[in-house]
PLY file of the C-alpha trace (Angstrom):
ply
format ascii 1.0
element vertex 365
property float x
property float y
property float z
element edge 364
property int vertex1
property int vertex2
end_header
23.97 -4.04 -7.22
27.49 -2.73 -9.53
26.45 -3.65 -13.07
29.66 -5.36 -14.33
28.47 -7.50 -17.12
28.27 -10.94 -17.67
30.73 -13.84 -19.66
30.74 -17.61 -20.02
32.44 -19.98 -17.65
35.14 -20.57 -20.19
36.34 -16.99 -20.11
36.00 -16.19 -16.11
38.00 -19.42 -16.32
40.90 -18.11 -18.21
40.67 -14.74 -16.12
41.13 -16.12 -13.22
43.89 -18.63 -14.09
45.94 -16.09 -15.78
45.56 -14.17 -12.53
46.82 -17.33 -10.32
50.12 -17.44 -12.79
50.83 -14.01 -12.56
53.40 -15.22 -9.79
54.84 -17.21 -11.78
56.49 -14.92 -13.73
58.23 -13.26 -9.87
60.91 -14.15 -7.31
57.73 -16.40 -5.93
59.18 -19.57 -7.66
62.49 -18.90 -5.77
61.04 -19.20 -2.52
59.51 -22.31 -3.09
62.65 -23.16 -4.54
64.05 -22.25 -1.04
61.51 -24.20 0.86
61.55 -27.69 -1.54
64.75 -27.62 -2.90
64.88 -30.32 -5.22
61.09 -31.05 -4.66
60.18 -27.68 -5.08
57.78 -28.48 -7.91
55.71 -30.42 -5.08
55.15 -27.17 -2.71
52.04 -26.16 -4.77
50.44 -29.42 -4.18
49.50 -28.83 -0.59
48.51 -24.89 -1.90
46.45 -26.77 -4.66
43.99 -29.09 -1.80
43.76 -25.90 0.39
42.44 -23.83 -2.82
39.95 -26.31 -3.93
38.70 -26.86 0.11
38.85 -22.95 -0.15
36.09 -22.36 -3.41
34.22 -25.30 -1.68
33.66 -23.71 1.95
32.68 -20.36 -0.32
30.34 -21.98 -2.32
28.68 -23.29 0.85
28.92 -19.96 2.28
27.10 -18.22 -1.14
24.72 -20.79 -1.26
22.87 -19.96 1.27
22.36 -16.59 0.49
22.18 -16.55 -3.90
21.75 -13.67 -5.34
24.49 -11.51 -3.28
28.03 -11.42 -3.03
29.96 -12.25 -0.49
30.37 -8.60 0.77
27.04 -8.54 1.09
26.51 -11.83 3.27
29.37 -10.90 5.52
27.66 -7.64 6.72
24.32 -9.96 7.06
26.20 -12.48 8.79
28.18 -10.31 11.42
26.39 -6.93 11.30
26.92 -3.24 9.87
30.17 -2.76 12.42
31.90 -5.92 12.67
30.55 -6.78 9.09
32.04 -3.43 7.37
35.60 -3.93 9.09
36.03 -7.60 7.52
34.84 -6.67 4.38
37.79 -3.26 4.83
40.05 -5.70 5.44
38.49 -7.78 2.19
39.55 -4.17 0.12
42.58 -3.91 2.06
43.82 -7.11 0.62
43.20 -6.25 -2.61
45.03 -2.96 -3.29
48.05 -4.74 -0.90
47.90 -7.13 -3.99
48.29 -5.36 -6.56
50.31 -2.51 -5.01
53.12 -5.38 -4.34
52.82 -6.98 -7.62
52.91 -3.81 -9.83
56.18 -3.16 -7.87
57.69 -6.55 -8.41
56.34 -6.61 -12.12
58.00 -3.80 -11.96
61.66 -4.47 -10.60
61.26 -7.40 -12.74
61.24 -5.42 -15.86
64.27 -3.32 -14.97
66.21 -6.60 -14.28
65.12 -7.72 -17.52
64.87 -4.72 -20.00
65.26 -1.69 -18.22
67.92 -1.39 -16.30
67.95 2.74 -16.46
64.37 3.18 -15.89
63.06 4.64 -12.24
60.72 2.19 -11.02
57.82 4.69 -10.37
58.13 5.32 -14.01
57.12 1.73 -15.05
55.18 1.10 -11.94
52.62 4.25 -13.15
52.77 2.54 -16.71
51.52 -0.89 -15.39
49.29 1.04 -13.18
47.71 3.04 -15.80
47.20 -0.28 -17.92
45.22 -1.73 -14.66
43.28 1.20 -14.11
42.29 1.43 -18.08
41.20 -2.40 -17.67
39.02 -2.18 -14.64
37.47 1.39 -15.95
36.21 -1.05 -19.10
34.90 -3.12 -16.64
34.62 -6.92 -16.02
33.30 -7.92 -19.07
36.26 -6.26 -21.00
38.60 -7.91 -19.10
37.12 -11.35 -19.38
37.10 -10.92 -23.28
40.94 -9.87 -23.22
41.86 -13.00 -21.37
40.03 -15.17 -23.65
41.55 -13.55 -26.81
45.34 -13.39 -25.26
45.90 -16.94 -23.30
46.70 -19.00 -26.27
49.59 -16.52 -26.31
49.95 -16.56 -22.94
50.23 -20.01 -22.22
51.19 -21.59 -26.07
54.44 -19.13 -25.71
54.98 -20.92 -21.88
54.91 -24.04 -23.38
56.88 -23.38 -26.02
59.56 -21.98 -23.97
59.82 -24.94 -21.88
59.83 -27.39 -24.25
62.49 -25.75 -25.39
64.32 -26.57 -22.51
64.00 -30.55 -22.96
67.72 -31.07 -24.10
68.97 -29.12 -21.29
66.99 -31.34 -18.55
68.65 -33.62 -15.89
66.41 -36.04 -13.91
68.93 -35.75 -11.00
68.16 -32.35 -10.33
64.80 -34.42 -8.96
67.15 -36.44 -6.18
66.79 -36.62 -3.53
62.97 -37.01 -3.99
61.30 -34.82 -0.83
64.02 -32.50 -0.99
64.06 -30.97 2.66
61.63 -33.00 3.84
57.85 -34.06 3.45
56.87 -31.81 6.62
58.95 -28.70 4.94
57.99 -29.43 1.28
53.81 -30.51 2.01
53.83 -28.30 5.58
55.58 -24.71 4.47
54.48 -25.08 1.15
51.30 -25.36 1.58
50.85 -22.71 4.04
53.35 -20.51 0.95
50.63 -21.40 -2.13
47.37 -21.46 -0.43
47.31 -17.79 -0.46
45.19 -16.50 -3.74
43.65 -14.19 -4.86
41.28 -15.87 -6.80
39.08 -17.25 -4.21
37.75 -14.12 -2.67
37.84 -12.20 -6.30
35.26 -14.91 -7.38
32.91 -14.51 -4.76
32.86 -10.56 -5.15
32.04 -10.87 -8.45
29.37 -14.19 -8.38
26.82 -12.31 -10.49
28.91 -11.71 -13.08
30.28 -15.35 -12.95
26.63 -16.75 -13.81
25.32 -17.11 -10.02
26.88 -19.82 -7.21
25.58 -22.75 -9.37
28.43 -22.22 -11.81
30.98 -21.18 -8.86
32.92 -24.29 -8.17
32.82 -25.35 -11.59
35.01 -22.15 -12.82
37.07 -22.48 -9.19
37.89 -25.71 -9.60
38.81 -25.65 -13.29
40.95 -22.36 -12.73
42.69 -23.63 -9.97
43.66 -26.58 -11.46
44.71 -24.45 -14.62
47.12 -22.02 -12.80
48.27 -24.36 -10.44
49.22 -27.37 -13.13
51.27 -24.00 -14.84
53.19 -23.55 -11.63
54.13 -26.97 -10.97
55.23 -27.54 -14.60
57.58 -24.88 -14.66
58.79 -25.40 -10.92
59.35 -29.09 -12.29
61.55 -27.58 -15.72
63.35 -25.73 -12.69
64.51 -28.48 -11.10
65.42 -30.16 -14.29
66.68 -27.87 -15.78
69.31 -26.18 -12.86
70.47 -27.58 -9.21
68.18 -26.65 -7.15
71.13 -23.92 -4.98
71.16 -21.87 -8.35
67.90 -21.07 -8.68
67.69 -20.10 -5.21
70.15 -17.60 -5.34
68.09 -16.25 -8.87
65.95 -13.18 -8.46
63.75 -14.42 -11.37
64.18 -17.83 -12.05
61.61 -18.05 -15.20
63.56 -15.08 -16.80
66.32 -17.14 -16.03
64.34 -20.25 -17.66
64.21 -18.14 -20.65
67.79 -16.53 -20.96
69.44 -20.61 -21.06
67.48 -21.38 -24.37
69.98 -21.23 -27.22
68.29 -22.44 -30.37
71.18 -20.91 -32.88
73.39 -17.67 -34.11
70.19 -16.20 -35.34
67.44 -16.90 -33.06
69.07 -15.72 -29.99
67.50 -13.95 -26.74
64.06 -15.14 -26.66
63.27 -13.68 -23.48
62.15 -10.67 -25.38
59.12 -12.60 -26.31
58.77 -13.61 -22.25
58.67 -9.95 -21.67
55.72 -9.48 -23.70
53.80 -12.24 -22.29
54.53 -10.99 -17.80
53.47 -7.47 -19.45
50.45 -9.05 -20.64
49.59 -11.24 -17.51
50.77 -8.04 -15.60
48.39 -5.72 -16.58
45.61 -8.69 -15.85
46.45 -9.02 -12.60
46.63 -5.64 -11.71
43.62 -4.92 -13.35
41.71 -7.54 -11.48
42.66 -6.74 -8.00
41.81 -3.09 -8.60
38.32 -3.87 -10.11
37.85 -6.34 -7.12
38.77 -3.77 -4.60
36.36 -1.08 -5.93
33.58 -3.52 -6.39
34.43 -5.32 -2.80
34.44 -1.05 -1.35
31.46 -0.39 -3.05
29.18 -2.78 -1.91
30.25 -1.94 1.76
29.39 1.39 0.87
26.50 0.84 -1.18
27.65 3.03 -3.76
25.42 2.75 -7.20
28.92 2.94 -9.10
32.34 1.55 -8.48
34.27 3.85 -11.10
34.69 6.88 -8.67
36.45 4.93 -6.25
39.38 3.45 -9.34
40.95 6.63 -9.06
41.41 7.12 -5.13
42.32 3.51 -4.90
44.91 3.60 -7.53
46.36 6.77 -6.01
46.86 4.22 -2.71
48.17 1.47 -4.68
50.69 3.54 -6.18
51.95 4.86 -2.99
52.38 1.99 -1.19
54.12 0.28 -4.25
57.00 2.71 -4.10
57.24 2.98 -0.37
59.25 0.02 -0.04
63.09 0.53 -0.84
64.28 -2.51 -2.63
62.80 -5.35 -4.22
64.39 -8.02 -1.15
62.12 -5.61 0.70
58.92 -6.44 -1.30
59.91 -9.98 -1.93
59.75 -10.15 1.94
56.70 -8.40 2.44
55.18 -10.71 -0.23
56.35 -13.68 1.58
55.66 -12.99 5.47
53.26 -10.76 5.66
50.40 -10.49 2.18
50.81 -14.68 2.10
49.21 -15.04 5.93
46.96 -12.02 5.03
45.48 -13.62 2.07
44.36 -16.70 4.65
41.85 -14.12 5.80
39.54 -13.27 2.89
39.69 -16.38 1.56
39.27 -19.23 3.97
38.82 -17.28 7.86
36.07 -15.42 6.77
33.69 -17.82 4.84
34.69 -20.44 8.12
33.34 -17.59 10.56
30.32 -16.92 8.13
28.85 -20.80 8.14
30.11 -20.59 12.28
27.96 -17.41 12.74
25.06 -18.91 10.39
24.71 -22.15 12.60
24.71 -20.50 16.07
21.99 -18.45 14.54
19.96 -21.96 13.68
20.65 -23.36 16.99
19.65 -20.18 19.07
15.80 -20.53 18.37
15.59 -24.30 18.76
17.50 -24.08 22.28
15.24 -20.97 23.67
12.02 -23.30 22.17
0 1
1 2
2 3
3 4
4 5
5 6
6 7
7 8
8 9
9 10
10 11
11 12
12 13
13 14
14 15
15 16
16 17
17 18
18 19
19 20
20 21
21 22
22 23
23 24
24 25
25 26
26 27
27 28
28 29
29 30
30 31
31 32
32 33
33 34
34 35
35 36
36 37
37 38
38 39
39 40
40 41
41 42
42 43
43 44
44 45
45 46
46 47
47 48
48 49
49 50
50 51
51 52
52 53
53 54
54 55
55 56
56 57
57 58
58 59
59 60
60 61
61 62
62 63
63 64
64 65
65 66
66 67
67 68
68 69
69 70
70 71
71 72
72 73
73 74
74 75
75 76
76 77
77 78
78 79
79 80
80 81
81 82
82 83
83 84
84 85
85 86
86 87
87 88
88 89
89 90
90 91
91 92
92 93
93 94
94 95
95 96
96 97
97 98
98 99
99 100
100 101
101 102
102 103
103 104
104 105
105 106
106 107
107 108
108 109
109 110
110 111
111 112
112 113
113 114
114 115
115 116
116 117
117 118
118 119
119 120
120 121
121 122
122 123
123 124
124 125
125 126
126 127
127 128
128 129
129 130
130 131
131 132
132 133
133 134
134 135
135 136
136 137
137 138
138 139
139 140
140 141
141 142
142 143
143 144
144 145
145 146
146 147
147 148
148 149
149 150
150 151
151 152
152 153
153 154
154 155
155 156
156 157
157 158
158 159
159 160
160 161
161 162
162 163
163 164
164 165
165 166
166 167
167 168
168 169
169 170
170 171
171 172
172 173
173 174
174 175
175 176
176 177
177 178
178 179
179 180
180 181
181 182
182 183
183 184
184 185
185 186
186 187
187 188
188 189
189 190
190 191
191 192
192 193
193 194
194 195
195 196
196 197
197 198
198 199
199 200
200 201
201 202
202 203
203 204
204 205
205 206
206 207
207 208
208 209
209 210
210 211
211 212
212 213
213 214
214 215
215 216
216 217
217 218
218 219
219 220
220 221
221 222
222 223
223 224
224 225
225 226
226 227
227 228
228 229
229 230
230 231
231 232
232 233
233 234
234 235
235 236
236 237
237 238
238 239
239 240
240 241
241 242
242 243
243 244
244 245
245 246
246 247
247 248
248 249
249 250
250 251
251 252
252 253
253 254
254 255
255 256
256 257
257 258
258 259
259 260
260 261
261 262
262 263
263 264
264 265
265 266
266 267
267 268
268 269
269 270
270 271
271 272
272 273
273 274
274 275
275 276
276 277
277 278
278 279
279 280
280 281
281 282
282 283
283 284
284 285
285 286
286 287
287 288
288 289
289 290
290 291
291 292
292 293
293 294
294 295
295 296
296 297
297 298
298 299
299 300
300 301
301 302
302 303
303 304
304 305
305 306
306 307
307 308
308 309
309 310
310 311
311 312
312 313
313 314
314 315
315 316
316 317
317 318
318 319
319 320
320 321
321 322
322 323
323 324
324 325
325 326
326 327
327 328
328 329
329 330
330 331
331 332
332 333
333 334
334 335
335 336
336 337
337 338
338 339
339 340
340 341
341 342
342 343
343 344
344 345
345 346
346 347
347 348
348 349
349 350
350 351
351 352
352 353
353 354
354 355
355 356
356 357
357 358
358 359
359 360
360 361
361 362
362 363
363 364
């Protein structure tokens, strides 16, 4: 088993709800935007059931084997050749996480700071953050988030209050926007898709064992998820609904309208600091989770070998796109469906594949 240290619940907690807001801080609230209009801030509701359903049908699924991960049960459950390609596609789907959001962290900075840079440029700095962070390890990581969220998500809060004098309840009219089936249907298939699900069950040791599991799912969930629907809600109140969907970054944007006097002007500076911040979590935690999720399909007796050919990949494929509508695109129709497969397919075809096994003996008997 990768030794990756141990931490409370309150920290894994905070890690893993500072890695569900990282998309916050995109174009992500945009589409929604597109999809709810002026009930975009109910999209993540549908996203929000699906996630909690989601850590439930894991925690079945690691309960019944404690003590391993859920690599480990899925090459149990389906065997060492059908078992080892889901869990590829489990590593897959991390480095296609963090490759895409390095590059839109990226793109987001030059919108916002610097506008001469070359992308590659920033995307190796935020890359060489992530791989410094998962080279620390687990434990490091945990202890970071702890330290930095009431930074993270007092300077959020601050920002929108800010915002109160600015707000207009009819940017919340009509009240389903495009429509229930749009705003509950697409948006819950657009929000359901998280990282956090299948990052938790990698690293279940290191969370305290499955009795803890749903606990810190739950209670992270409901952390980053209440964070996007807040600031989708200052969205709506705070611009029609057509303006923001025609905004690359409609936080930034968030941040940019607050005006609070000749000599306090462009707060988004601080904003900056904070996406850097959540930035470097995120990619951080996707690349540990990928070299953890590898290593245990390779039964490797270290997972720090394989940072540095993984981050090689994610750097590739982060600047092999040609635009950001290009990545924004990929994001949206093809890593969103992808991430249904970790999280919620697999553990399904787990408890499938663990009952036909129950049945099979009492049928032949």
């Amino acid at each position: 088993m990768v030794k990756s240290g141990s931490f409370g619940p309150a920290e894994a907690i905070i890690l893993l709800a500072i890695s569900n807001i990282a998309r916050i801080f995109l174009p992500y609230p945009r589409l929604l935007t597109e999809i709810g209009a002026t009930a975009a801030w109910m999209t993540p509701l549908g996203g929000l059931v699906a996630a909690l359903v989601g850590f439930y049908v894991m925690y079945l699924v690691l309960r019944k084997n404690p003590g391993q991960s859920i690599i480990e049960i899925t090459e149990q459950a389906f065997g060492p050749v059908a078992g080892v390609l889901l869990n590829l596609v489990t590593v897959g789907f991390f480095i296609a996480v963090g490759a895409l959001f390095a590059r839109e962290f990226s793109e987001a900075l030059i919108i916002a700071a610097l506008p001469g840079v070359p992308v590659s440029i920033i995307s190796i700095a935020y890359l060489g953050m992530g791989v410094l962070g998962a080279y620390l390890g687990l434990e490091a990581l945990a202890r970071t988030a702890r330290l930095s969220y009431p930074y993270i998500f007092g300077g959020i809060l601050l920002l929108l209050l800010a915002l109160i004098p600015q707000w207009d309840t009819g940017g919340l009219f009509p009240f389903f926007g495009h429509g229930p089936l749009k705003v509950f249907g697409l948006g819950t298939f657009s929000t359901a898709g998280v990282t956090e699900i299948i990052f938790a069950a990698v690293i279940i040791q290191s969370l305290g064992g499955v009795e803890r599991f749903r606990l810190i799912g739950y209670r992270s969930m409901l952390l980053g998820f209440a964070s996007l629907i807040i600031i989708l809600l200052v969205v709506n109140l705070t611009f029609h609904w057509a303006t923001m969907a025609e905004n690359t970054l409609p936080f930034y944007r968030l941040a940019r309208n607050i005006y609070i006097g000749r000599f306090l002007q462009r707060v988004e500076s601080v904003f900056v600091i904070i996406w850097s911040i959540v930035a470097f979590i995120k990619i951080a935690v996707t690349l540990y989770g990928g070299a953890v999720a590898l290593t245990q399909t390779l039964k490797l007796p270290d997972y720090r070998p394989l940072l540095w050919p993984l981050i090689i990949i994610m750097f590739i494929l982060s600047i092999l796109p040609p635009d950001l509508p290009t990545v924004v695109k990929l994001d949206a129709d093809w890593l969103r469906p992808y991430a249904l497969v970790p999280n919620y397919l697999v553990p399904l075809m787990i408890l499938a594949a663990l009952r036909l096994r129950r049945r099979g003996p009492r049928e032949e008997g």
